[in-house]
C-alpha positions in Angstrom: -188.4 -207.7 53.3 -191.7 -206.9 51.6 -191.5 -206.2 47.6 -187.4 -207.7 47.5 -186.1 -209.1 44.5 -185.0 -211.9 46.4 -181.8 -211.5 45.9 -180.6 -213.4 48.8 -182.2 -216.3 46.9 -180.3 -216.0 43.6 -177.5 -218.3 42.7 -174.8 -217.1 40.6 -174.3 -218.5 37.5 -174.5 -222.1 37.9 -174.8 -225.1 36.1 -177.2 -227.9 37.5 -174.2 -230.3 38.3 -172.2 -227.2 40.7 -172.3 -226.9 44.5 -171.9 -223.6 45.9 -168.8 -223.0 48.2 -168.9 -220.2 51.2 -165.5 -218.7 50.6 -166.0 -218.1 46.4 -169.7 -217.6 46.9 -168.7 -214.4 49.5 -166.3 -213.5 47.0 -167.7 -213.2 44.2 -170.9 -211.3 45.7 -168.6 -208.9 46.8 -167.3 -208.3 43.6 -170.9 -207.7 42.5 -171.4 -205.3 45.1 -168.4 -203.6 44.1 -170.2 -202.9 41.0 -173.5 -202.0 42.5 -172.6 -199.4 44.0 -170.5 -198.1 41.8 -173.2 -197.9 39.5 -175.6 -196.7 41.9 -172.9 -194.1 42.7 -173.1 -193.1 39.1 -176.5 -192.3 39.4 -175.9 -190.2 42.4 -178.4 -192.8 43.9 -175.6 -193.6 46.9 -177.0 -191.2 50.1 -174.3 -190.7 53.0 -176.2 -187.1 54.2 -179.4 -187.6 55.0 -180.5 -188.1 58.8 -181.9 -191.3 57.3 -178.3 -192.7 56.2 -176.5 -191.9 59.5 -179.5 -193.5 61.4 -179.0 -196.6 59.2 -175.4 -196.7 59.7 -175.8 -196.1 63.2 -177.9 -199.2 63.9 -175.6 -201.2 61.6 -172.9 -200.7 63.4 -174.6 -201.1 67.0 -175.7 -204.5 65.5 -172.2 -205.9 64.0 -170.9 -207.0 67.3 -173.8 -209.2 67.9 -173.9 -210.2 64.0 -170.6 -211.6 64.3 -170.8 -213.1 67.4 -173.6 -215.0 66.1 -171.6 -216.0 62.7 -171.2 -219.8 62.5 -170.1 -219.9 58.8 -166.4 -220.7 59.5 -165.8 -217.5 57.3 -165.5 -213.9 58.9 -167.6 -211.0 57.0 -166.4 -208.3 55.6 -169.7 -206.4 56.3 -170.7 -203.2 54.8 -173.9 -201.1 54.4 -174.7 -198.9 51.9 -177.7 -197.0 51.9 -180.1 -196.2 48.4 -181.6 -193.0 47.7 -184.6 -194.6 46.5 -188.2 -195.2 46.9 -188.5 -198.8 47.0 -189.5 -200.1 50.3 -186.7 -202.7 50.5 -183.7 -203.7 52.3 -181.4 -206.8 50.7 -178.1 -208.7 52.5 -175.5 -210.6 49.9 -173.4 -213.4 51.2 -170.3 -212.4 53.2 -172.8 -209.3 54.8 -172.6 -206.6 51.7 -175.8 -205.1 52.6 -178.1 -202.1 51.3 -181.1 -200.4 52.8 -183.3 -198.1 50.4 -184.3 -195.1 52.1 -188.0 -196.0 51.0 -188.5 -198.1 53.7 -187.0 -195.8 56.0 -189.0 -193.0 55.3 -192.1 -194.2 53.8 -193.0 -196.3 57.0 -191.6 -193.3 59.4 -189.1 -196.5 61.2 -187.9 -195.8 64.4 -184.6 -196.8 65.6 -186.0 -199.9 67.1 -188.0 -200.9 63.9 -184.9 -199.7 61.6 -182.7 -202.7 64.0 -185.5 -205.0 63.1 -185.1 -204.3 59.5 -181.1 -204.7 59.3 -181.1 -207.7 61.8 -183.7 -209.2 59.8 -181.7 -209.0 56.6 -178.1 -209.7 58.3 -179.7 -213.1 59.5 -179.8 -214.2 55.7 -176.5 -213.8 55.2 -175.6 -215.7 58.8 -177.7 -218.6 58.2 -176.4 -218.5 54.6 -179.7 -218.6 52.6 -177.9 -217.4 49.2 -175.4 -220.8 49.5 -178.9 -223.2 50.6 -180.8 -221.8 47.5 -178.2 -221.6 45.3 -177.7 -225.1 46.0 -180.5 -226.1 46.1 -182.1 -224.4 42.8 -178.9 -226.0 40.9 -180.8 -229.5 40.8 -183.6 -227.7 39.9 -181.7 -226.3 36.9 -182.2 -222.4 38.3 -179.7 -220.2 36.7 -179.6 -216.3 38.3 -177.1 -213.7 38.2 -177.4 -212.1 41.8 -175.7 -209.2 40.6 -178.6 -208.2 37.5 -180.8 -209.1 40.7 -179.8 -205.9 42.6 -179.3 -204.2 39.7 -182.7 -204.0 38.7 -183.7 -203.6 42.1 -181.6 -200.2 42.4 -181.8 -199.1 39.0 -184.9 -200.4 37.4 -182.9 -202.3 34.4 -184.0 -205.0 33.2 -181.1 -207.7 34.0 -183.0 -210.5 32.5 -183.1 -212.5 35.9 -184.7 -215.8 36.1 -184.9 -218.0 33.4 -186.6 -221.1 35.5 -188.5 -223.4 32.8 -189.6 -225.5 35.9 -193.8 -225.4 36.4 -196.2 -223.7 38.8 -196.4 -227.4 40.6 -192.6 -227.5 41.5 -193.3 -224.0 42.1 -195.5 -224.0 44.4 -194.0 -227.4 46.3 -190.8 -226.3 46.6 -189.9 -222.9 46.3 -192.2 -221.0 47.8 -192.2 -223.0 51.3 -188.5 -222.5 50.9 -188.6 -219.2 50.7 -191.3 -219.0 53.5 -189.0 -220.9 55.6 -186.4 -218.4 55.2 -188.3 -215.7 55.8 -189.2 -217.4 59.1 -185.4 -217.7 60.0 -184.4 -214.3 59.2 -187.6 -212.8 61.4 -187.0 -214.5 64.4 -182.9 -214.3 64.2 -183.3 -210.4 63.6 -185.3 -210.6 66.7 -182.7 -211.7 68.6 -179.9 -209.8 67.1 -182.2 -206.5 67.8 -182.3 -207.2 71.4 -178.9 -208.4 72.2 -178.3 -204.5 71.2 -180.9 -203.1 73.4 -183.2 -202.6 70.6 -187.1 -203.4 71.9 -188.2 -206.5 70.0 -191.7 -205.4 70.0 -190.6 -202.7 67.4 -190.5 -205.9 65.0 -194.3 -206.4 65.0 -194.8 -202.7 64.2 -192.8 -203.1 61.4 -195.2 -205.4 60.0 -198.1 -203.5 61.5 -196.6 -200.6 59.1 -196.5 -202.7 56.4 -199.9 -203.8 56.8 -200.9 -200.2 56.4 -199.1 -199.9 53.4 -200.1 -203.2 51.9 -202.2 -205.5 53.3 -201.0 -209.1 51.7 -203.4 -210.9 53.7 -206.0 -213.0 51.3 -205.9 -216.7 50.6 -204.5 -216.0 46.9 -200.8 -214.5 48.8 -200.8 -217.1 51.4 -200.8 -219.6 48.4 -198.4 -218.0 45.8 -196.2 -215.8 47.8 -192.4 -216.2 48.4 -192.8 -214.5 51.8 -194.8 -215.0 54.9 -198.6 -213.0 54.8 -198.1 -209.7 57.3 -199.9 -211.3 59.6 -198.2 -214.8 59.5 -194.9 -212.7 60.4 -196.4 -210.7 63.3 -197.9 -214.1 65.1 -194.0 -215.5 64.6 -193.1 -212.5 66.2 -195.5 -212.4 68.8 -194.7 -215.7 69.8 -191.1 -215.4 69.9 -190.9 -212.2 72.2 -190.9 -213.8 75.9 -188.2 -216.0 74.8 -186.2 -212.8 73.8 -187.6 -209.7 75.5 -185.4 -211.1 78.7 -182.5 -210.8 76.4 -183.3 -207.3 75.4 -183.9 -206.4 79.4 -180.4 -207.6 80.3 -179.0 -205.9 77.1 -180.6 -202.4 78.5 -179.4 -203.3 82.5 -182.8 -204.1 83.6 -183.6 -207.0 85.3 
């Protein structure tokens, strides 16, 4: 989502010469969730009260079924959500479906259930089509070392976990990674889509997510089309928009119209 850390695209710990299984990637980004939230526990930063947590968990769990139906990673997740007292307007998945949503996001755009579904199926895609295992990968020949758990640390906390140390240029930059990401983004957006409305959440809530964020920050000019990790609003909203009648039949069927 807008203003993430990325941490779906963070390898952990490798050398240039590794290759990143599922099973001991999954594993060991549990364990660093483990420790996340412990630490965000600490903090009293963990919220299980608010109407905002139940409503998160709530969609979570309506979406599961249709998460791991779609789940083509030869591994079953272990999924969990754990919601952030925080105001960050972000949302992350790890490998193996540990998930967090901040309450920022929540609140600060006012979500609906519908655009809340959009949100969680948008980041549970990630971990489905495995983008944490492509990057990870994939950044290892590029001699990218990250430690995905510093990653959500600062992300929760604010501490600095020293994240990226790249020493690649702004050409490799710009020709590899960001497209990457882009592409990513891209993925996750349109599988959320289809995740929301296989649980009988309205699809169309997507593009007002984006509409919301537009609101809120309006990355639109040349400059973030070029050096940004993620899709413009706008770029997002026509992917959307072009994607609905091909799922908006699946949402009518999902509901019992027809």
């Amino acid at each position: 989502m807008q203003k993430k850390y990325s941490v779906y695209a963070l390898a952990l710990m490798m050398s240039a010469c590794s290759v990143v299984d599922s099973s001991s990637l999954n594993a060991q980004s549990a364990q660093q969730y483990t420790a996340v939230v412990q630490k965000a526990q600490s903090a009293k930063l963990v919220d299980t009260t608010s109407n905002t947590a139940k409503r998160v968990q709530t969609v979570f769990r309506r979406l599961l079924p249709h998460a791991n139906a779609a789940n083509q990673t030869g591994h079953p997740f272990d999924w969990q959500m754990t919601v952030i007292r925080s105001n960050e307007m972000n949302a992350w998945a790890m490998p193996g479906g540990k998930m967090a949503v901040y309450t920022g996001i929540v609140e600060q755009l006012n979500l609906t259930d519908d655009e809340l579904a959009a949100v969680i199926g948008h980041e549970m895609t990630h971990a489905l089509l495995e983008h944490s295992k492509k990057e990870a990968n994939r950044t290892a020949g590029l001699q990218i070392g990250a430690n995905l758990g510093s990653a959500i640390l600062q992300a929760t906390t604010g501490i600095n976990g020293d994240l990226v140390n790249t020493g690649i240029g702004l050409a490799a930059d710009l020709g590899v990674d960001k497209p990457f990401s882009r592409s990513a983004e891209k993925e996750a957006d349109l599988g959320g889509l289809k995740l929301m409305a296989q649980a009988g959440y309205n699809p169309q809530a997507a593009i007002a997510v984006w509409q919301k964020m537009n609101a809120k920050n309006n990355n639109n000019n040349m400059l973030n089309k070029i050096l940004s990790t993620h899709p413009t609003n706008n770029a997002r909203i026509q992917e959307l928009q072009k994607e609905l009648p091909n799922v908006v039949p699946i949402y009518q069927q999902a509901i019992g119209k027809k």
